[in-house]
FIKOLZA-1660 file (N, C-alpha, C; in steps of 0.1 Angstrom, whole numbers, plus 5000, padded with zeros to 4 digits):
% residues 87
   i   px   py   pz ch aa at
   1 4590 0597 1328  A  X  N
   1 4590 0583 1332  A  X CA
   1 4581 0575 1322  A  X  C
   2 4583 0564 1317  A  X  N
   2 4576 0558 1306  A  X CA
   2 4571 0544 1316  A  X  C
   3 4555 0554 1312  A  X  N
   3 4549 0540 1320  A  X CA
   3 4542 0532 1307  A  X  C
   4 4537 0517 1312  A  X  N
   4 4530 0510 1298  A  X CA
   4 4521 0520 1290  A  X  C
   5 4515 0519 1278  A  X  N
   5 4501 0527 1276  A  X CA
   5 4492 0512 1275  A  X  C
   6 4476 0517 1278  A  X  N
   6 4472 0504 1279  A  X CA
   6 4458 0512 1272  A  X  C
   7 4453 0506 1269  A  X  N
   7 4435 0510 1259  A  X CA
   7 4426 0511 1273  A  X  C
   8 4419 0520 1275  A  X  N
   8 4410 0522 1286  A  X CA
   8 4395 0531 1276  A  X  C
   9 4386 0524 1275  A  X  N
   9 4374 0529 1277  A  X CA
   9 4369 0544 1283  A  X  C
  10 4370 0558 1282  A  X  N
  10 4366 0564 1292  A  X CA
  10 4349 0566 1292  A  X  C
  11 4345 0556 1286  A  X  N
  11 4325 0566 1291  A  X CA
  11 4327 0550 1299  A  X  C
  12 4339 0543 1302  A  X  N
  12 4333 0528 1311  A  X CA
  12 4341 0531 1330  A  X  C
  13 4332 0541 1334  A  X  N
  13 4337 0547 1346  A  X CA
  13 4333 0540 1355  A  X  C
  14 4334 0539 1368  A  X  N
  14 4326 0537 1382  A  X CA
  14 4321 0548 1383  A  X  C
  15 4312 0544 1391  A  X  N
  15 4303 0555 1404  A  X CA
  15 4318 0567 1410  A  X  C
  16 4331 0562 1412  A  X  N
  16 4341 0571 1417  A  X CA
  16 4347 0576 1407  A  X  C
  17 4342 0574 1393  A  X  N
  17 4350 0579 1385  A  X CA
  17 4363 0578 1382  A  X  C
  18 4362 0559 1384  A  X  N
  18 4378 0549 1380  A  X CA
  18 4373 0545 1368  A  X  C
  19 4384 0546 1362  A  X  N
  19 4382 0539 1347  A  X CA
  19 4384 0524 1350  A  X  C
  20 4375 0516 1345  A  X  N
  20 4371 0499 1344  A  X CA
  20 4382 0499 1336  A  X  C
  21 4391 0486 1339  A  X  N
  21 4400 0480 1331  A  X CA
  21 4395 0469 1327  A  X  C
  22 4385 0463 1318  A  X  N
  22 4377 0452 1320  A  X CA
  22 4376 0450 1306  A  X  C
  23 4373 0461 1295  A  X  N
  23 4369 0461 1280  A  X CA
  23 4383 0448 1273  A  X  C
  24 4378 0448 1258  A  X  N
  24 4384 0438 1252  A  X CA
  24 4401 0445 1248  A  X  C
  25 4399 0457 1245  A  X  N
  25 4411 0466 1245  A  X CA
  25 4422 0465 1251  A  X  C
  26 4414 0469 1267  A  X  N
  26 4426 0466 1276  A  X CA
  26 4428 0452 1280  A  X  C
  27 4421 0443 1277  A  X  N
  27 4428 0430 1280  A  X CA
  27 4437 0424 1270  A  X  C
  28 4438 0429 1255  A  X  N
  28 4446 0425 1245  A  X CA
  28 4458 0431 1247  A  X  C
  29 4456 0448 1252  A  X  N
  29 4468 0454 1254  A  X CA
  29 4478 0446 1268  A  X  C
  30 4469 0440 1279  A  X  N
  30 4476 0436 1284  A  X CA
  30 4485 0424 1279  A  X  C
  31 4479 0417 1277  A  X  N
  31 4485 0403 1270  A  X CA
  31 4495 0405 1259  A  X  C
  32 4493 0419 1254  A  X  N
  32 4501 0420 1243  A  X CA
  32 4514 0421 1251  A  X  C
  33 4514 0432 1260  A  X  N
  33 4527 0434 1265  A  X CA
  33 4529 0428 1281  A  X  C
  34 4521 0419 1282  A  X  N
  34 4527 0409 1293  A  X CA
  34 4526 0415 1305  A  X  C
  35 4513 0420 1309  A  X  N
  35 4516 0430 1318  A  X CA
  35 4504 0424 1328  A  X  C
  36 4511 0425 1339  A  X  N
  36 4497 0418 1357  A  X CA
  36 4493 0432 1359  A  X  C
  37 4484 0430 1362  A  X  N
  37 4480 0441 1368  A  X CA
  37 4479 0442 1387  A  X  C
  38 4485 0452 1392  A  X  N
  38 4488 0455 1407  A  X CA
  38 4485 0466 1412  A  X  C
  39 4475 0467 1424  A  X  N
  39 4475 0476 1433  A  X CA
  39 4492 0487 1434  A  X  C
  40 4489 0498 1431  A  X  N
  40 4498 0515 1427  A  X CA
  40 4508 0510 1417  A  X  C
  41 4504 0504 1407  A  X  N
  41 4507 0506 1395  A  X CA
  41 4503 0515 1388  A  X  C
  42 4512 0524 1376  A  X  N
  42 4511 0531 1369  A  X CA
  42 4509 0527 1355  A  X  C
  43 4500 0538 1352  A  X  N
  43 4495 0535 1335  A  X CA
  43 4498 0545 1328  A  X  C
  44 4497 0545 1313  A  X  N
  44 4493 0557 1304  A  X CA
  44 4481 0548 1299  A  X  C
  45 4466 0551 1299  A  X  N
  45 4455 0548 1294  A  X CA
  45 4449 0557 1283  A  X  C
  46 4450 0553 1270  A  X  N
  46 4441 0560 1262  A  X CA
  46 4434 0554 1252  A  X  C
  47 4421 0559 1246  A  X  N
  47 4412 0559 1243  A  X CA
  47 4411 0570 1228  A  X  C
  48 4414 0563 1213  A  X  N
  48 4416 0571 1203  A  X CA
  48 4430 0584 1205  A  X  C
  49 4420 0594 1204  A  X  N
  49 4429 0605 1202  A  X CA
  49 4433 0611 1220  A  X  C
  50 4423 0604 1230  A  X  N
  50 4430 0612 1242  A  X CA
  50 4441 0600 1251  A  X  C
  51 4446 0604 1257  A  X  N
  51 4456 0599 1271  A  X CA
  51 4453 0604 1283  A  X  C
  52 4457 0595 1293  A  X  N
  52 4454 0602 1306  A  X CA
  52 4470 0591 1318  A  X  C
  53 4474 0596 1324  A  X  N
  53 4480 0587 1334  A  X CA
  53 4468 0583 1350  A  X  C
  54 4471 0571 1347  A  X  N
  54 4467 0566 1363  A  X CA
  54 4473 0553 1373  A  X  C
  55 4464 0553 1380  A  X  N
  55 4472 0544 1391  A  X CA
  55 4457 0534 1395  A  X  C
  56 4465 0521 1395  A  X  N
  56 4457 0510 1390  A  X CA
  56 4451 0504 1408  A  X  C
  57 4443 0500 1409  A  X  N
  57 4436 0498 1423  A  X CA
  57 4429 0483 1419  A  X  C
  58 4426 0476 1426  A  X  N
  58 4415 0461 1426  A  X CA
  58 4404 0468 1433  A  X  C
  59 4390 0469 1424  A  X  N
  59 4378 0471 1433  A  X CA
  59 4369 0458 1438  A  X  C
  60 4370 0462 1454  A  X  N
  60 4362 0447 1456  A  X CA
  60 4348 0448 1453  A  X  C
  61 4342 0457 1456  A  X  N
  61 4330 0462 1450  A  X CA
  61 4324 0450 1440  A  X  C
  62 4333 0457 1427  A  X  N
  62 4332 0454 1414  A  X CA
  62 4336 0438 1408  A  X  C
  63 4350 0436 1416  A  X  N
  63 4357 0424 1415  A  X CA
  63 4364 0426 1402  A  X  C
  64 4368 0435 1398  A  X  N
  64 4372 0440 1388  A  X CA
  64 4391 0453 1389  A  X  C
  65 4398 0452 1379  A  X  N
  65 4409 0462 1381  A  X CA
  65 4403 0477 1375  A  X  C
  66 4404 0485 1383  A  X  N
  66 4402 0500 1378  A  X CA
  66 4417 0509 1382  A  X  C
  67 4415 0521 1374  A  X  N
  67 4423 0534 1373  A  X CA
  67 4416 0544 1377  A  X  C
  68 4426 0550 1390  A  X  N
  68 4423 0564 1393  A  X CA
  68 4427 0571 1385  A  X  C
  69 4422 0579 1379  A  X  N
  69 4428 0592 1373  A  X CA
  69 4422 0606 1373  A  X  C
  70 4430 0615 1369  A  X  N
  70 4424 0629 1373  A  X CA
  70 4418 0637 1358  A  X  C
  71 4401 0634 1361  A  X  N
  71 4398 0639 1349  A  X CA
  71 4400 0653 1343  A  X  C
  72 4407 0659 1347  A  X  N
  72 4411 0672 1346  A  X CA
  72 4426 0671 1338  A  X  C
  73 4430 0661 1340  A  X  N
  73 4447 0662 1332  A  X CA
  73 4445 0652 1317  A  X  C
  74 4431 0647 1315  A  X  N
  74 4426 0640 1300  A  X CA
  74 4436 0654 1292  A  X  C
  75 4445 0647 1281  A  X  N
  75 4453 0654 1271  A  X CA
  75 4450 0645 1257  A  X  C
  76 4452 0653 1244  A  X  N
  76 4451 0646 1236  A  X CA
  76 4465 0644 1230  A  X  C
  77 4464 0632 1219  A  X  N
  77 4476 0627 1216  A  X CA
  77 4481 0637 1209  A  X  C
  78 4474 0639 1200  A  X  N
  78 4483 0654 1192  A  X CA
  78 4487 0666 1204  A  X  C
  79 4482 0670 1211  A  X  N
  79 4490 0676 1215  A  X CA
  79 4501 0675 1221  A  X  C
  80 4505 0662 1228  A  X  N
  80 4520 0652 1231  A  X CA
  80 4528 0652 1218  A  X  C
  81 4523 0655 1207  A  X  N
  81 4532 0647 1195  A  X CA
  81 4536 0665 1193  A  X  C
  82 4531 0676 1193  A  X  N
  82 4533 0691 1187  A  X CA
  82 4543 0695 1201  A  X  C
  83 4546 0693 1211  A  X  N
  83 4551 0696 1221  A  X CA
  83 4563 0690 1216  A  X  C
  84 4562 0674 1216  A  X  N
  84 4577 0668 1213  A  X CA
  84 4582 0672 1202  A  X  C
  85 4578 0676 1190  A  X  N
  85 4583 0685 1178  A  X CA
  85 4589 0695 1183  A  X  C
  86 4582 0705 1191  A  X  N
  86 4594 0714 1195  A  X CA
  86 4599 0714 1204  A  X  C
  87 4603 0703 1214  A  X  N
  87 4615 0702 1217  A  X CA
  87 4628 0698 1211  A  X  C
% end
């Protein structure tokens, strides 16, 4: 499934360990590609060399958009790019 990829910050966490969608990155990426941001929306968020997928939430808390993700499935780009080679 090809979800957007969007620039996410990862040392810019919550207390739950959501990635802040808030940095300059992710707002250019949004604008770049026209994209709202909505409660169980899907991302590909990365930061240099890593990617991660998540699912986008409004924190009222924060008043801010964040991403749930599972920091245990952080992959790097190269290894997406040596997998697609050998398929």
């Amino acid at each position: 499934m090809n979800r957007p990829r969007i620039f996410a910050d990862f040392h810019n966490a919550d207390a739950q360990g959501r990635l802040r969608l808030s940095c300059i990155g992710t707002i250019e990426d949004l604008s770049r590609q026209q994209i709202q941001l909505k409660n169980g929306q899907l991302l590909t968020l990365y930061s240099e060399e890593l990617e991660v997928d998540g699912l986008v939430q409004f924190s009222e808390a924060e008043n801010i958009w964040v991403a749930t993700i599972d920091w245990d499935r952080i992959r790097t780009v190269e290894d997406e790019h040596i997998i697609s080679a050998k398929l």
